[in-house]
C-alpha positions in Angstrom: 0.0 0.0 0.0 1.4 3.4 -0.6 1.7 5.9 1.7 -0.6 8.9 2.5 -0.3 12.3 1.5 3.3 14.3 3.0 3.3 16.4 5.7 3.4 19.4 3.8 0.3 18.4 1.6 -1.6 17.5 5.3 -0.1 21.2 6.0 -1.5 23.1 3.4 -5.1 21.4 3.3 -5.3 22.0 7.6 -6.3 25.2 7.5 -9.8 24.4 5.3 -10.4 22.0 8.4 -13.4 22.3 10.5 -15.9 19.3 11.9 -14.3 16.3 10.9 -17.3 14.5 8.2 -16.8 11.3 10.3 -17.8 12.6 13.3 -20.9 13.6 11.8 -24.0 12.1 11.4 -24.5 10.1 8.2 -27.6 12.3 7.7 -25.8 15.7 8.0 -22.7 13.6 6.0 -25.3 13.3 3.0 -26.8 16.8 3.4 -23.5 18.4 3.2 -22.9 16.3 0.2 -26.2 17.5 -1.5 -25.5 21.2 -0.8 -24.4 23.9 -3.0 -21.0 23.9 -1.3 -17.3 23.0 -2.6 -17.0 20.5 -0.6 -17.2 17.5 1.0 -17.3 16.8 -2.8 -16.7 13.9 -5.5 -13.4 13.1 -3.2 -14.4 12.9 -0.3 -17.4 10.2 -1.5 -14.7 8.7 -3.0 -12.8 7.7 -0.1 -15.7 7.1 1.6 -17.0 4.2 -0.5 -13.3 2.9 -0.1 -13.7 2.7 3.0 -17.2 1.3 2.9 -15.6 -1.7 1.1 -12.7 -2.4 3.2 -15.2 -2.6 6.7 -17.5 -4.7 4.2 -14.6 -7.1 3.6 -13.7 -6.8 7.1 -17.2 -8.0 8.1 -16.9 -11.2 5.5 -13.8 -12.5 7.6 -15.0 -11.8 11.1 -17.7 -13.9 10.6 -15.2 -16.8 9.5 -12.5 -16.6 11.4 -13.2 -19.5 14.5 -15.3 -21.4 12.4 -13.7 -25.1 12.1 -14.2 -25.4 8.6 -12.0 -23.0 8.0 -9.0 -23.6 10.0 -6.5 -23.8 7.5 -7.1 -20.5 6.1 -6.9 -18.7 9.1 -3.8 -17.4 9.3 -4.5 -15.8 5.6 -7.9 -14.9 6.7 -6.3 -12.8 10.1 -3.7 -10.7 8.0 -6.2 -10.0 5.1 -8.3 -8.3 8.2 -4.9 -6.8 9.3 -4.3 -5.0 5.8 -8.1 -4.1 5.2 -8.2 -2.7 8.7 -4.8 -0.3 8.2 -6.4 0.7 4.2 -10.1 1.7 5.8 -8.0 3.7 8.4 -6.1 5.6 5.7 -9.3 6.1 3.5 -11.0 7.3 6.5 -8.1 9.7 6.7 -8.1 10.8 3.4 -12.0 11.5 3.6 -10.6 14.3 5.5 -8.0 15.7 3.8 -9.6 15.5 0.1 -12.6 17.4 2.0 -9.7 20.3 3.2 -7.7 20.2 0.0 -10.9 20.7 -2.2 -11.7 23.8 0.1 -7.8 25.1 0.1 -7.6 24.6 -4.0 -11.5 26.4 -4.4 -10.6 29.0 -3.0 -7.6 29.9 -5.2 -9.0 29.2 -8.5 -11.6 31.9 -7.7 -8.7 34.3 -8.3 -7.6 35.4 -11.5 -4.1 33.2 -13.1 -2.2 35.4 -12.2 -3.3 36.4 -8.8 -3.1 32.4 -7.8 0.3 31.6 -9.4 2.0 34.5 -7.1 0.4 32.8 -4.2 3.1 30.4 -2.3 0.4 27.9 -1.5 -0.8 27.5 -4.6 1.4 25.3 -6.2 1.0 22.8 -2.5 -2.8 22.7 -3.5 -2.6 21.4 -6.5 -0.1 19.1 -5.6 -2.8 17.9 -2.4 -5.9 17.6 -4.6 -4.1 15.2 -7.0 -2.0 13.1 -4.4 -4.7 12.8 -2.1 -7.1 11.1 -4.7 -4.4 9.0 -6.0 -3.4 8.1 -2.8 -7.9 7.1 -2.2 -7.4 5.2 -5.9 -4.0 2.9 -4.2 -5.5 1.8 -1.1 -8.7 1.3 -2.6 -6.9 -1.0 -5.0 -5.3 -2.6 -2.3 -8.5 -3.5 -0.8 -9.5 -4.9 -4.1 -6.4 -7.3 -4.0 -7.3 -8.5 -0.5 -11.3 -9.2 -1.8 -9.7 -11.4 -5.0 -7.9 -13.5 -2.6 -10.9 -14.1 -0.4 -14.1 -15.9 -2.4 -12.6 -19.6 -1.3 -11.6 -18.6 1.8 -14.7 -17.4 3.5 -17.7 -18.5 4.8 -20.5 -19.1 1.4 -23.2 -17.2 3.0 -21.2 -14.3 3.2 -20.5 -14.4 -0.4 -22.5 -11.7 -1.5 -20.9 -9.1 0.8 -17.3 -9.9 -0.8 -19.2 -9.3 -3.7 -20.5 -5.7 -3.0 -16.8 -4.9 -1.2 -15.5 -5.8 -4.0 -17.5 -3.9 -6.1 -17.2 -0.9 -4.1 -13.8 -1.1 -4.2 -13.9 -1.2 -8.0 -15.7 1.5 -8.3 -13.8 4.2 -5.7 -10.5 3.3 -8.6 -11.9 4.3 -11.3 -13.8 7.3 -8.9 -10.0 8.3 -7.8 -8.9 8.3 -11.3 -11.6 10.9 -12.2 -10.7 13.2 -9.1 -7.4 13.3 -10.8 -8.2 14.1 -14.3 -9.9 17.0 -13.7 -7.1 18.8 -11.7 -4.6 17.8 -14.2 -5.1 20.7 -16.4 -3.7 22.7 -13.7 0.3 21.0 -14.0 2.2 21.2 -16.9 1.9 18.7 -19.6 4.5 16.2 -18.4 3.8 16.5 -14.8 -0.5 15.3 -16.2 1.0 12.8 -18.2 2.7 10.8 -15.5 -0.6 10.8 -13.1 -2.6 10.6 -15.7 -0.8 7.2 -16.2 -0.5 6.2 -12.9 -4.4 6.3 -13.0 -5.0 4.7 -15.8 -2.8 1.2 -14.6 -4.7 1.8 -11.1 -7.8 1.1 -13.4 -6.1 -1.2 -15.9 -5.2 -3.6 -12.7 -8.8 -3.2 -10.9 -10.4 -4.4 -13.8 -8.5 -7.5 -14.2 -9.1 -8.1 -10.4 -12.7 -7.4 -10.5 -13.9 -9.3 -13.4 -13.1 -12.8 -12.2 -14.3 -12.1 -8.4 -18.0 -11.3 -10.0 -17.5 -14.6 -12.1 -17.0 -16.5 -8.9 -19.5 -14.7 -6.6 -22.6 -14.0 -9.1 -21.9 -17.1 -11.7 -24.0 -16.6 -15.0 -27.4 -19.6 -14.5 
């Protein structure tokens, strides 16, 4: 798994910070959401859904770990809920910090080009709202991994729910590669070519995971 966002991006996004979105309720999460406001925006749903699959997968293994039948997987089955615990954590994070580096990077592009280049933290912003959602599109690949090594190893009845982590999972790559795109026009030309290929083998590799996990949890009749 890679690592979260530096210091300094954490730095620069800080200041937008107010009432963490986790510590709300979901009902006031999803209002926010709705409103006519910059953010919590397409990244911060992002890493929520990432999240939502890693505590999804987490559930599938809790409820096979101890089970007899499944003794000889349980080794593999406790550090799968290891890794999918540490990725939710990070996602969790980086709920967060996409909400604050949305806000920081808003607020600048509301001035004219010129205006924003001569601002020292502009350059840190756009470096945030691209690393951050990159960062949302790794561990939610990660997570993806961990559900493709799972359908044999955990208890049949909780089949379906790999399934849906799995597909949520899926689903927050390609999401993170879209929260990237659209800030790209903001760096230089070689600068969006490299992220704009890191996103697309994030999305390359997700696809190749997800396909044969559907095959084996929702088999055509």
């Amino acid at each position: 798994m890679s690592q979260l966002p530096s210091d300094a991006a954490r730095q620069t996004v800080a200041a937008g910070s107010s009432t963490p979105l986790l510590a709300q309720s979901m009902a006031n999460f999803l209002a926010s959401l709705a409103a006519k406001s910059p953010a919590p925006g397409g990244g911060a749903a992002a890493a929520l859904t990432g999240a939502l699959a890693a505590a999804l997968a987490r559930m599938a293994i809790e409820y096979t770990l101890g089970k007899p039948r499944f003794q000889a997987v349980e080794n593999d089955l406790a550090a799968a809920l290891g890794q999918l615990a540490k990725a939710q954590a990070a996602l969790q994070e980086l709920i967060e910090e996409d909400n604050a580096a949305y806000e920081a990077l808003s607020r600048l592009l509301k001035l004219s080009a010129t205006e924003r280049h001569a601002r020292a933290e502009y350059q840190p912003a756009v470096a945030a709202a691209i690393a951050i959602p990159e960062s949302v599109g790794t561990f939610a690949l990660a997570v993806l991994e961990l559900c493709g090594q799972l359908p044999e190893k955990i208890n049949p009845l909780l089949i379906s729910d790999l399934g849906i982590a799995a597909e949520l999972a899926h689903a927050t790559v390609h999401a993170a590669k879209l929260n990237v795109l659209i800030n790209l026009p903001l760096l230089d030309a070689h600068q969006a070519a490299r992220h704009r290929q890191t996103m697309e083998a994030q999305c390359k590799k997700a696809d190749a995971i997800h396909a044969p996990i559907q095959a084996h949890v929702a088999p055509r009749p």
